[in-house]
N, C-alpha and C positions, 0 to 999 in steps of 0.2 A: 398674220404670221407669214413670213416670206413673202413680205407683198410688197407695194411700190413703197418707199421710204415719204411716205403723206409725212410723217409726224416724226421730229428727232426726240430726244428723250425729255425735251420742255416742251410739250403740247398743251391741248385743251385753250384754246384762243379763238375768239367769235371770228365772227366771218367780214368779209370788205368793208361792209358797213355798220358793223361793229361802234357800238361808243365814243366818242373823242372826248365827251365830259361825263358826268356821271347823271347828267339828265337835269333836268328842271326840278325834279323832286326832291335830288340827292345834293343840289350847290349848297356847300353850308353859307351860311347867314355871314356876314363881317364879323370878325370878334369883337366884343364890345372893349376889349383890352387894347383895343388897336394893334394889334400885331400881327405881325406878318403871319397869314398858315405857312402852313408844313406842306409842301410838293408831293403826292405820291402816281407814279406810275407803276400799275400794273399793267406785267406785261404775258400774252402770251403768243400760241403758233397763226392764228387765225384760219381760217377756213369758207371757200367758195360759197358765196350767195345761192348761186346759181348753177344751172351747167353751164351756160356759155363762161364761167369764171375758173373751169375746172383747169381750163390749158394755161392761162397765165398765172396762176397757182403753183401749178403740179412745174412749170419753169422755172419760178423763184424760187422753190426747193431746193430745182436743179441746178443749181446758183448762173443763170441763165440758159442756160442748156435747154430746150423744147422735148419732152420727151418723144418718144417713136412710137408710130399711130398704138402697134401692140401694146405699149406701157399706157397708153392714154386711154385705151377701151378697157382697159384693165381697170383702172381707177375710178372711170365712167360709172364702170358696171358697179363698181363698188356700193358709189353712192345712189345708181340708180336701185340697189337690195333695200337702202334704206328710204329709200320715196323721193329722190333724186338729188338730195341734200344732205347735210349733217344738221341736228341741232344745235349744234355746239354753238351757234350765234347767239342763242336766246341764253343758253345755260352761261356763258362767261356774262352776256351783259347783267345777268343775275347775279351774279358772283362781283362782277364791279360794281352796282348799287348796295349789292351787300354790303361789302366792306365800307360804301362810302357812308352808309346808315349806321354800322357797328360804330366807326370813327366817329360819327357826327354826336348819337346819343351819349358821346361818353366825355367827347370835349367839344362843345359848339363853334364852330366857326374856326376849328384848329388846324383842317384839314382840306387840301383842296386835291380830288383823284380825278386822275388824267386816265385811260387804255390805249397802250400801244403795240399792234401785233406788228410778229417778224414779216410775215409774207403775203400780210393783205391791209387796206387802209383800214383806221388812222395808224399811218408807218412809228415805229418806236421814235425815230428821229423829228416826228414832226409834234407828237406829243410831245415828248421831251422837251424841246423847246418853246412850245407852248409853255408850258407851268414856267420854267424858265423866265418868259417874258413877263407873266403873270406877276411878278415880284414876290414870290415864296422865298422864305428865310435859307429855304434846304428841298432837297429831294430825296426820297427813299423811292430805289426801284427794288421792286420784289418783283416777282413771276410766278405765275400760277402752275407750276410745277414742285413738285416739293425735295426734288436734290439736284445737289450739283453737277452738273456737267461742263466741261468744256465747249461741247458740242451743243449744248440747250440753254441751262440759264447761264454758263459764262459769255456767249456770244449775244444775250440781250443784252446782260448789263453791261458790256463792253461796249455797246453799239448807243446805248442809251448817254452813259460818262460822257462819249465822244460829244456827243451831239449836244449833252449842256458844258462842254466846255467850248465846243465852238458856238455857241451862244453868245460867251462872250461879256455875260453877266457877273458872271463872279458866286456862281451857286454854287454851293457844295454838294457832291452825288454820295450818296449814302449807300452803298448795294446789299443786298438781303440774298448772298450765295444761295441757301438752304435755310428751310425751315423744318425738314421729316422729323423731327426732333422737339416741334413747337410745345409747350404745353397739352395736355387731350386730345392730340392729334391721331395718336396710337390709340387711347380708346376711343375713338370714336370710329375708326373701323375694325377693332375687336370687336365691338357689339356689335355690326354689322354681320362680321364671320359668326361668330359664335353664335347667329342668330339662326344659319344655315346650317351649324351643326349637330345644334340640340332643335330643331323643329317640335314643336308640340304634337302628340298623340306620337311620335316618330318610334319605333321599334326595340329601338335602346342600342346601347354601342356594342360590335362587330369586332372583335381584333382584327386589326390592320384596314377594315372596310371603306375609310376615307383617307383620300389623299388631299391635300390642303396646299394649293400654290401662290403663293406671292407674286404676280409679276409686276414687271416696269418693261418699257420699249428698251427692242437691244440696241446694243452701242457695237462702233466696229471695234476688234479685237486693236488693232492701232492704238488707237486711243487711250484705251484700258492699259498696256501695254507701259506709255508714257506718263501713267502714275493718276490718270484720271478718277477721284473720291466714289463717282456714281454707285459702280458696284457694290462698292464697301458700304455704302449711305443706303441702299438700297435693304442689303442684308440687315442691314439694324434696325432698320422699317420692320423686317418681318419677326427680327429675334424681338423685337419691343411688343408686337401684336399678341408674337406666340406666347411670349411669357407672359404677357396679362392674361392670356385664355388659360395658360398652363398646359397647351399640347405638349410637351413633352413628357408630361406625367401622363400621358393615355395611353393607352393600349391597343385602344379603337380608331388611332390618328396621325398619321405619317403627313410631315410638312417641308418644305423646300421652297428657294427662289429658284423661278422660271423666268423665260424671256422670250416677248414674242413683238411682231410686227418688226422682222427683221427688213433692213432695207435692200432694195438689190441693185447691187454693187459688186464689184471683184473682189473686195475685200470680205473678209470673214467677218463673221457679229457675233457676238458672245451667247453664249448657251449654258446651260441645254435649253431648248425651244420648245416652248409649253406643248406644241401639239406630239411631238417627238415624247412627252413625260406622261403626257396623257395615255400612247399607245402602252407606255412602260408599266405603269401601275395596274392598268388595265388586264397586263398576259403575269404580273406579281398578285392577284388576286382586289387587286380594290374595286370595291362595288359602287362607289361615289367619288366625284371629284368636286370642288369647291375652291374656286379662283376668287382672290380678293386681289386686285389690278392697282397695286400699292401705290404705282407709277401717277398715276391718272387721277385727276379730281373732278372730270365731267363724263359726261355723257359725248361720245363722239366716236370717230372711223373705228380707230384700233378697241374699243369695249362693246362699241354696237354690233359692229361687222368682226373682226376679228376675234373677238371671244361669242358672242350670242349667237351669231351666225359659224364661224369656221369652226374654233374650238367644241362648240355644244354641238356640229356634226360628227364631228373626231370622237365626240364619248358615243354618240349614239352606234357608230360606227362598229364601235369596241366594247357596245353594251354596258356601261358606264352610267348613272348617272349624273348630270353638270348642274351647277349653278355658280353664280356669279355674286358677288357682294354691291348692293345700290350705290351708284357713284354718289359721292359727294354732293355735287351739282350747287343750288341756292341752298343747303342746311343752314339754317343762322348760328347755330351751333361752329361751324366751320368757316363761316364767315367770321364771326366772331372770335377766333384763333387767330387767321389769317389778320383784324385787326389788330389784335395784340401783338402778335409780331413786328406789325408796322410801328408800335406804340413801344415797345422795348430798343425798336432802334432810333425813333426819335419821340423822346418825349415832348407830351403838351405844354412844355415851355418853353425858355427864351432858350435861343442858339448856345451852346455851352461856349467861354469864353467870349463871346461877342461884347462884353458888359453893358447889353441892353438890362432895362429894366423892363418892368411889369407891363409897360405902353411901348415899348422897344420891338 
């Protein structure tokens, strides 16, 4: 929360050295139909190997700009709370063999997955045109974020398009805006929440006792402003959660979207800010708080640090109980979404219109 702008609203993206294929385990086999596979990059933010990688990083952010030693020790420090790194390398490359296994067990040889992050290698552009070269039929880019933004997933798949049309092949880019909406996507972090608020042997429900926040990284009010979906996409994330728990029928349970990991900037970021909502419920009488980080599908800066570390201060602070809802990360359950999505925008067969046939 109010901390350096690490991650815009499409995060969770392995680190420099990150994936460029889906590994030796995950290549699918040739189709025996002889047909071209299916292109897919996934794309996300990526994130420093190392320290020595935190300053060329935390620049491409800055869309060149070097940050000031303060913002640098700042960011340092960040990752040095978490053992001098983020995980987030190992959890996306999990999430990319995922998917590359969900796709493979379901049509052999149909599928060929690339990873491309915004601000560490392999670059969106240079993936991209890998599979491009590759001679795939098509490409589907999706992002490992789950709404739309201008700022997040519209500047990957923006950045991706470019890069297989100046390829120069003749691919067609498929883009996957959003998916918060995807099939079981919603329950599958209801049962998460709900897990935290019905705990076993737990006391029984309190009126009003738990407050219940939704968040996603904020976006600057600009943005928002010019008609950007995020916010909207965001709230529906949480109204789909709550209504499969049915919090609105409790007595025992007050819930809301929050917004944290605001970046700093002159410009203003949308709110209210979960540590701000926190002190709020806190002096309104709630004796628990329970963040499900609706935004997010891994493990990294803004859930490790930002909620386990900052926020879970702020309750103890205000005598609060905190808990968090377990990211995502490798579920194969959610991998397995995330394949279907990719599987609903291009199906296991020939190019529509191309009039290939079955060996086409």
């Amino acid at each position: 929360m109010n901390g350096p702008a690490t991650n815009g609203p499409a995060t969770n993206g392995p680190a420099t050295t990150g994936p460029a294929t889906t590994g030796p385990a995950q290549e699918p086999a040739p189709p025996a139909s002889g047909r071209r596979p299916v292109g897919v990059l996934v794309m996300a933010h990526g994130t420093p190997s190392s320290p020595e990688e935190i300053l060329p990083f935390y620049t491409s952010i800055r869309r060149g700009r070097p940050p000031t030693p303060e913002l640098l020790a700042e960011l340092t420090g960040r990752y040095e709370a978490l053992g001098g790194t983020s995980p987030l390398a190992e959890r996306t490359q999990a999430q990319v063999d995922g998917i590359a296994a969900a796709l493979e067990a379901t049509a052999p040889g149909r599928y060929l997955v690339r990873y491309g992050a915004k601000h560490t290698e392999p670059r969106i552009e240079d993936s991209a045109a890998s599979l491009a070269a590759a001679g795939v039929d098509r490409i589907v880019g999706i992002v490992l974020t789950p709404h739309q933004s201008t700022l997040g997933s519209g500047e990957y798949l923006h950045r991706a398009e470019e890069a297989v049309v100046a390829s120069g092949t003749g691919v067609a880019f498929a883009a996957v805006p959003s998916w918060h909406r995807a099939p079981g996507f919603a329950a599958l972090l209801a049962a998460r929440t709900g897990a935290l608020l019905d705990p076993p042997g737990g006391d029984g429900p309190q009126p009003g006792a738990t407050a219940v926040f939704f968040t996603a990284h904020s976006l600057p009010e600009r943005v928002v402003a010019a008609g950007d979906p995020y916010p909207d996409q965001v709230r529906e994330s949480a109204t789909d959660i709550a209504g499969l728990l049915g919090l609105d029928t409790r007595e025992d349970i007050r819930w809301d979207v929050a917004w944290q990991s605001a970046g700093r900037t002159a410009d203003p970021w949308i709110g209210p800010d979960l540590l701000a909502e926190i002190r709020r419920v806190a002096g309104s009488g709630a004796a628990s708080v329970v963040v499900c980080p609706v935004g997010f599908v891994s493990d990294h800066l803004e859930v490790l640090y930002d909620l386990d570390l900052e926020a879970a201060a702020v309750a103890r602070e205000v005598g609060v109980r905190f808990a968090r809802t377990p990211s995502l990360n490798d579920d194969p359950r959610f991998l397995a979404i995330l394949a279907g999505v990719v599987m609903a925008t291009a199906p296991p067969g020939p190019v529509p219109g191309s009039g290939a046939g079955p060996d086409g």
